[in-house]
C-alpha positions in Angstrom: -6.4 -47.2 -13.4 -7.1 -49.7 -16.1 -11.1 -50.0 -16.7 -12.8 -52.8 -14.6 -14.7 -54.1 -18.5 -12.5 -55.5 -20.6 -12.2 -56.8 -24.2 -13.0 -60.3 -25.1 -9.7 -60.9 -25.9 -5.8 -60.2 -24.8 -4.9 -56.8 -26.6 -2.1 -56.2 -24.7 0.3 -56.2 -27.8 -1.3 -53.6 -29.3 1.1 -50.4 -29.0 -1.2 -48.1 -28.2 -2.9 -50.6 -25.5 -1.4 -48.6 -22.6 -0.2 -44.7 -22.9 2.6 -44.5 -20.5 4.0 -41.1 -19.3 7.2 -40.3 -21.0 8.0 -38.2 -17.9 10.0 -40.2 -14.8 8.3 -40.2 -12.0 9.5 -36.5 -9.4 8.1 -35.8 -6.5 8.6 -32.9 -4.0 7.4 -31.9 -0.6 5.6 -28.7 0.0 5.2 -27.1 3.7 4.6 -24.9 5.9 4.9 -23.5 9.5 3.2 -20.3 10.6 5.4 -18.6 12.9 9.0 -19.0 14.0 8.2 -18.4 17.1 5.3 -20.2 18.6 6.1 -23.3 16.8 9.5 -25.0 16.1 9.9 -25.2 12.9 13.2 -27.7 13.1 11.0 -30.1 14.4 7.1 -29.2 12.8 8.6 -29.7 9.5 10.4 -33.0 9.4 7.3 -34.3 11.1 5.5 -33.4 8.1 8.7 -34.5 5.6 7.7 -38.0 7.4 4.1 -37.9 7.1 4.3 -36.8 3.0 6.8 -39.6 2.5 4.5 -42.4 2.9 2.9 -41.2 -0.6 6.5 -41.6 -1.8 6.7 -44.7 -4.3 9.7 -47.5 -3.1 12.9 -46.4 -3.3 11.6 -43.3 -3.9 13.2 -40.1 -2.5 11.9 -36.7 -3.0 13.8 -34.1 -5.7 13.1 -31.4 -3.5 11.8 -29.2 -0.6 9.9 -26.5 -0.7 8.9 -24.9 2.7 7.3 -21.7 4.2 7.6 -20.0 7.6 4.8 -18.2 6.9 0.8 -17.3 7.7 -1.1 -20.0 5.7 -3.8 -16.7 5.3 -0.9 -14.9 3.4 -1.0 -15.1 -1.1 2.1 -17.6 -2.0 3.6 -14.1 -3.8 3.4 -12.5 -0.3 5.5 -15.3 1.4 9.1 -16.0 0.8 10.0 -12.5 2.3 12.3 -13.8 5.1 15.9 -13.3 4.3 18.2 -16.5 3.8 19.7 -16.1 6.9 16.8 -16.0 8.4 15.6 -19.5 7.2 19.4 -20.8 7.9 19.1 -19.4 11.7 15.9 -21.7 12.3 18.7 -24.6 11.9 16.0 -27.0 10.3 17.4 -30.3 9.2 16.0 -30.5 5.9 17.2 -28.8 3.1 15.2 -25.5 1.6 14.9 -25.2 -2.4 12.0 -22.0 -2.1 8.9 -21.3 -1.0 5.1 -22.3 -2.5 5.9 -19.3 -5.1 8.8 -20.6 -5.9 7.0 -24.5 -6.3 4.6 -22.9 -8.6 7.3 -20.8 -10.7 9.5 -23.4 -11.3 7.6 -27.2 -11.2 7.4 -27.3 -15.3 11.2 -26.2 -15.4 12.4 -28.8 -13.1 10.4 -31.6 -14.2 7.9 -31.9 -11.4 5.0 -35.0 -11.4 4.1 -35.2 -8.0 3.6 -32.5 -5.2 3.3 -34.2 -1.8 2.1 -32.4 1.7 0.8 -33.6 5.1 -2.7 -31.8 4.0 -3.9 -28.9 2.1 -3.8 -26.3 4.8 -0.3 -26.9 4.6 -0.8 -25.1 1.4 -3.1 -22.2 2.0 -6.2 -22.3 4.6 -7.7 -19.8 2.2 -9.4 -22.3 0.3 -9.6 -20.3 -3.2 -5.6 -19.9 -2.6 -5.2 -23.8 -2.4 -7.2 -24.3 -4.8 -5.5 -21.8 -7.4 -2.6 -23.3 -6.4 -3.7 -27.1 -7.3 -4.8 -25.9 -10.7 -1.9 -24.1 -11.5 0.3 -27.4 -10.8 -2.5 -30.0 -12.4 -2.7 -27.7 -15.5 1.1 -28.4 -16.4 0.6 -32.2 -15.4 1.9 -32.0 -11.3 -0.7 -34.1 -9.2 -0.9 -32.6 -6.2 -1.1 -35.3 -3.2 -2.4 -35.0 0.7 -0.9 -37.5 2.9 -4.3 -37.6 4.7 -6.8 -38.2 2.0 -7.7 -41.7 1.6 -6.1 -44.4 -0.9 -8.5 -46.0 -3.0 -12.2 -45.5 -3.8 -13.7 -43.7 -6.0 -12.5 -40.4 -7.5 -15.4 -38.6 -5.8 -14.8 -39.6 -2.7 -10.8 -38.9 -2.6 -12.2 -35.1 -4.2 -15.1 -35.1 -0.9 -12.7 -35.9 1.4 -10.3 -33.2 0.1 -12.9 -30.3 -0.4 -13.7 -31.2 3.2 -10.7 -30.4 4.6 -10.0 -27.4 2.7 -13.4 -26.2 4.2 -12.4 -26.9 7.6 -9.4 -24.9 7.2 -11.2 -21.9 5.8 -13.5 -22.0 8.7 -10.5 -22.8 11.1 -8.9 -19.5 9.8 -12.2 -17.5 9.9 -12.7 -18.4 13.2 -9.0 -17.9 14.5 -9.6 -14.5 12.6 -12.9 -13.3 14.9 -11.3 -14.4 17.8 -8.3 -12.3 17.2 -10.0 -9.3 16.0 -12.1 -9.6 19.1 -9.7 -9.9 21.3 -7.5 -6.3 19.8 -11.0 -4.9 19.8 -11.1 -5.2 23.4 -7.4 -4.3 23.4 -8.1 -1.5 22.4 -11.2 -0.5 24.2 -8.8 -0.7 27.6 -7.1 1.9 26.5 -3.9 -0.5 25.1 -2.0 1.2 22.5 -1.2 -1.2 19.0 1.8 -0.9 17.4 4.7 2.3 17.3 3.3 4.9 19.5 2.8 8.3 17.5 5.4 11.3 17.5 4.4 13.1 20.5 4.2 9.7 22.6 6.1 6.6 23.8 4.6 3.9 25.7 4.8 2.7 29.3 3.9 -0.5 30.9 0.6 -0.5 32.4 1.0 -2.0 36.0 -2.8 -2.1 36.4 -3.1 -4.8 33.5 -3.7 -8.4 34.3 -0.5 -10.1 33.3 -0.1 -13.7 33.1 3.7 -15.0 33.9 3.7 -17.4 30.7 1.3 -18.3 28.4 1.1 -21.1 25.8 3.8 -20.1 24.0 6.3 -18.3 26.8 5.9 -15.1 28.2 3.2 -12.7 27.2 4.1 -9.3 25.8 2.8 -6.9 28.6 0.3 -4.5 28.2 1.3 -0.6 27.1 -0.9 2.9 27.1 1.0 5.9 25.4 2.3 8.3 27.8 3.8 12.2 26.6 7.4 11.9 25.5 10.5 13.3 27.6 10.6 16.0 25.3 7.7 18.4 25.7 8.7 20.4 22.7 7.7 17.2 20.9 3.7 17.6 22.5 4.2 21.3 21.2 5.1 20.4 18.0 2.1 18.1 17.1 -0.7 20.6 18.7 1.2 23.2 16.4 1.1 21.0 13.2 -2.5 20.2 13.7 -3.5 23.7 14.6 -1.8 24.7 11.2 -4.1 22.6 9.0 -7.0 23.6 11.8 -7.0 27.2 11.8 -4.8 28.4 8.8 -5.5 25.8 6.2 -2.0 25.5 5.4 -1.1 22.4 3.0 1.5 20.0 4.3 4.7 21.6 2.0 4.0 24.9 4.2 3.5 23.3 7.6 6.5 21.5 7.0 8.5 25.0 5.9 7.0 26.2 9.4 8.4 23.4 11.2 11.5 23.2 9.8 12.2 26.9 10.7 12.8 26.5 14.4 14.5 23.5 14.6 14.9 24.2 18.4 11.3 24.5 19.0 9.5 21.9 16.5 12.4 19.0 17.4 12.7 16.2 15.0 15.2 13.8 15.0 16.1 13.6 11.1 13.3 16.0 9.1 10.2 16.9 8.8 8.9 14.8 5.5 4.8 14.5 4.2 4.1 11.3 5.3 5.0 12.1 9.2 2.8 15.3 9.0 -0.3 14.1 7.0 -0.1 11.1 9.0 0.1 12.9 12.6 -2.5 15.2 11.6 -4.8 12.4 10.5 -3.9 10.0 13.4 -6.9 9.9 16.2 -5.1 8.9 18.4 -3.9 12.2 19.6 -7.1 13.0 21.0 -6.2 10.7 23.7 -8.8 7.8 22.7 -7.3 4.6 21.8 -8.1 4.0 18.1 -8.1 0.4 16.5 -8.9 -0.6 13.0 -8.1 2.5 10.7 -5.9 -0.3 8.4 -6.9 -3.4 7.2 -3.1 -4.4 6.7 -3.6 -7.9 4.9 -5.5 -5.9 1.4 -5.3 -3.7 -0.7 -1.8 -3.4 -3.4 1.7 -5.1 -2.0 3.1 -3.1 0.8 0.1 -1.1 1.2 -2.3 -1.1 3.7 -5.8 -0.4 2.9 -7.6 2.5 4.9 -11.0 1.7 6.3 -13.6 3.9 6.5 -13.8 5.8 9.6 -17.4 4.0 10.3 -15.0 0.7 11.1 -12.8 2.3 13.6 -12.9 1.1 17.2 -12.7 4.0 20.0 -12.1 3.7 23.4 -14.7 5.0 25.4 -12.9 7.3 27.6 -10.0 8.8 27.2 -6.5 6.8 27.4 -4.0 8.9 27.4 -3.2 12.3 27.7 -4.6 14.6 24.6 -2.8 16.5 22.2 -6.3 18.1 21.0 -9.9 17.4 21.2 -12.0 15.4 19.1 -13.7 18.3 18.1 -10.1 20.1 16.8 -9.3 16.7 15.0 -12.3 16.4 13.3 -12.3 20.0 11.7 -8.6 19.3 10.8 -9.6 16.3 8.7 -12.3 18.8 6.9 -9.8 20.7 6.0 -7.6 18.3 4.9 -10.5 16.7 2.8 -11.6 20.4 1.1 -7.5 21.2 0.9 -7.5 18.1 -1.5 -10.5 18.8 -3.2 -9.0 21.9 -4.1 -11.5 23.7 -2.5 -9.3 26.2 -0.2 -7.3 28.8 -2.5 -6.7 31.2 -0.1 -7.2 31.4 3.4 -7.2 34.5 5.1 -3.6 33.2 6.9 -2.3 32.2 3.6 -2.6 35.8 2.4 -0.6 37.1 5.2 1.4 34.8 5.1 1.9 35.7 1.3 2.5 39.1 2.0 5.1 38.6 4.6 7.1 36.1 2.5 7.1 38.8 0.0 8.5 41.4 2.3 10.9 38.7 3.5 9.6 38.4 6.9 8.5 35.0 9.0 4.9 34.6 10.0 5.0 32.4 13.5 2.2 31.5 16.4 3.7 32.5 19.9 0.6 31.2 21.9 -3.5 30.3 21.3 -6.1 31.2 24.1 -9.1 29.4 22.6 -10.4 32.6 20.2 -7.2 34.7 19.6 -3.6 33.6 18.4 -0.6 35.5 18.9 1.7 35.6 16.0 5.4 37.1 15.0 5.3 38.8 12.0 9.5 39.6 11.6 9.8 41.8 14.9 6.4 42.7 16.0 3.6 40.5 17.7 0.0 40.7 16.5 -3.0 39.3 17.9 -5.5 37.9 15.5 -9.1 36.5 15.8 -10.3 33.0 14.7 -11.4 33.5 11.9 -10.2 36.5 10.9 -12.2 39.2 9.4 -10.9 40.0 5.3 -10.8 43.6 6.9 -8.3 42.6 9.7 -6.3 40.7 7.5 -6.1 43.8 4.8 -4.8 46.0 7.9 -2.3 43.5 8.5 -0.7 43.5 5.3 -0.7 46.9 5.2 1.0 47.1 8.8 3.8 45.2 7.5 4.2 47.2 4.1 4.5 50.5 5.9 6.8 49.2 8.4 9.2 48.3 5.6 
């Protein structure tokens, strides 16, 4: 924009009276849709193609597209996940050169000047993401234009106009957030279960829910409470896993060694690994409560979710489903679990039987539990042992097994 005060007389032959860029003129469209399936992408994105092109100059077409199916709440290096086929399945009828990464990684190689969307939430409606974004491109030279901001004016007005919006998208997204949030809350407050159901479970439509036949965007997912698997040896297994850590302070590596001995009794259907076990033994849900909020799944490193503390969970009040153990029994399991880690358990009084027996060559297994005894086979002989178990008792018990041998 040339200034509005002039000199008093026609420079315009000077060379220097007007720095032109030495770079033509390349414009691209950015966008975005959220979901493939509660919007249409084949016709949300041409829309905004048509919308971006009015900032186009005459004649002027753009170099490339760059498009998202993605959350607008999601980092451009988390988008850009979907598999090509994916994107070619969703039969859109523009062409697809990347995603907003991809803009940002390659707009000095290819030459870019000009960035064009519909608006900025197109970009991110986390406004410090499409604002990183914008200074990323402006800082190599790419002006980054809104099809909805204003033409003309003044500079602070066009920059108004443009924080305003990105405001209004934060607090769109903040807002779509609570309501959410508030609505799983309540989810899971019903008794609802969220996502895979656990080992020992599978999950049942619940008849009793309100259902609606189709909501805004087709039909709605029906409502689901855990119920005990077919297999009942599967309910055994879990209560034995978790009574492990409980009761004998065993460390993952040996419940797993325990497990994997009777194959017929403690079923799984490829093997018994760490993750399933620590994550069974630390999962509330089987005290039949409906849990919500142990993972805040959008933080923490790529591909991880972030734990939250157990003052953030969300319990349904009564119970939901049918109990593997009680609250109680879970809660001294994560104890031990927290002191195992800590290092603070060297040797329980099971793990020196245990010991023993492994040394004799002999298999240590619980038959049954009544609440304050546990019957267990040590090689051929059953023996009956208090919780916990006197250093005396467990001394006799060793020595049992060494005469015996």
């Amino acid at each position: 924009m040339p200034s509005p005060f002039g000199p008093p007389i026609d420079l315009t032959d000077l060379p220097n009276f007007q720095q032109a860029d030495m770079r033509p003129r390349c414009s691209v469209f950015v966008g975005r849709v959220s979901t493939k399936d509660n919007q249409n992408p084949a016709s949300s994105l041409p829309r905004q193609v048509a919308l971006a092109a009015e900032r186009l100059d005459a004649n002027e077409e753009f170099a490339a597209y760059f498009w998202d199916v993605e959350s607008g709440m999601l980092l451009p290096q988390l988008r850009s996940l979907g598999s090509q086929e994916m994107y070619d399945a969703l039969a859109v009828p523009i062409p697809r050169h990347g995603g907003l990464q991809d803009l940002v990684d390659r707009a000095e190689g290819l030459g870019v000047t000009h960035v064009l969307a519909e608006r900025s939430d197109r970009v991110a409606r986390a406004m410090l993401t499409s604002l990183t974004v914008e200074h990323e491109l402006e800082r190599i030279g790419v002006e980054v234009v809104y099809a909805n901001e204003p033409i003309g004016g003044t500079e602070s007005g066009r920059l108004r106009t443009r924080r305003y919006g990105q405001v209004d998208a934060e607090v769109y997204k903040t807002t779509l957030m609570e309501m959410s949030t508030g609505g799983q809350i309540q989810h899971a407050i019903n008794g609802w279960n969220h996502g895979y159901p656990p080992y020992p479970y599978t999950t049942e439509i619940d008849l009793t829910a309100p259902t609606r036949e189709k909501g805004r965007f087709g039909a709605v997912r029906p409502k689901r409470k855990l119920v005990p698997h077919l297999d009942p040896r599967r309910f055994d297994a879990a209560r034995e896993l978790c009574r492990l850590r409980r009761e004998e302070h065993l460390k993952t590596a040996d419940i797993i060694t325990i497990l994997a001995s009777e194959p017929d009794r403690y079923l799984i259907e490829d093997r018994w690994t760490h993750s399933l076990v620590d994550g069974l033994i630390a999962n509330p849900k089987l005290t039949g409560h409906q849990v919500y909020n142990r993972k805040a799944t959008r933080t923490g490193r790529d591909g991880h979710s972030r734990l939250n503390p157990v003052s953030k969970w969300v319990w349904s009040p009564e119970i939901a489903h049918e109990a593997v153990i009680s609250v109680q029994e879970w809660k001294q399991a994560q104890e031990v679990t927290a002191a195992l880690r800590a290092g603070a358990e060297g040797s329980g009084p099971l793990l020196r039987i245990r010991a023993a027996a492994r040394r004799l060559g002999l298999t240590v297994a619980a038959i049954s539990h009544n609440g304050t005894h546990t019957l267990y086979r040590i090689g051929d002989r059953q023996v009956a042992l208090p919780a916990p178990i006197p250093d005396m008792v467990v001394q006799q018990v060793i020595d049992d097994m060494e005469s015996a041998t």
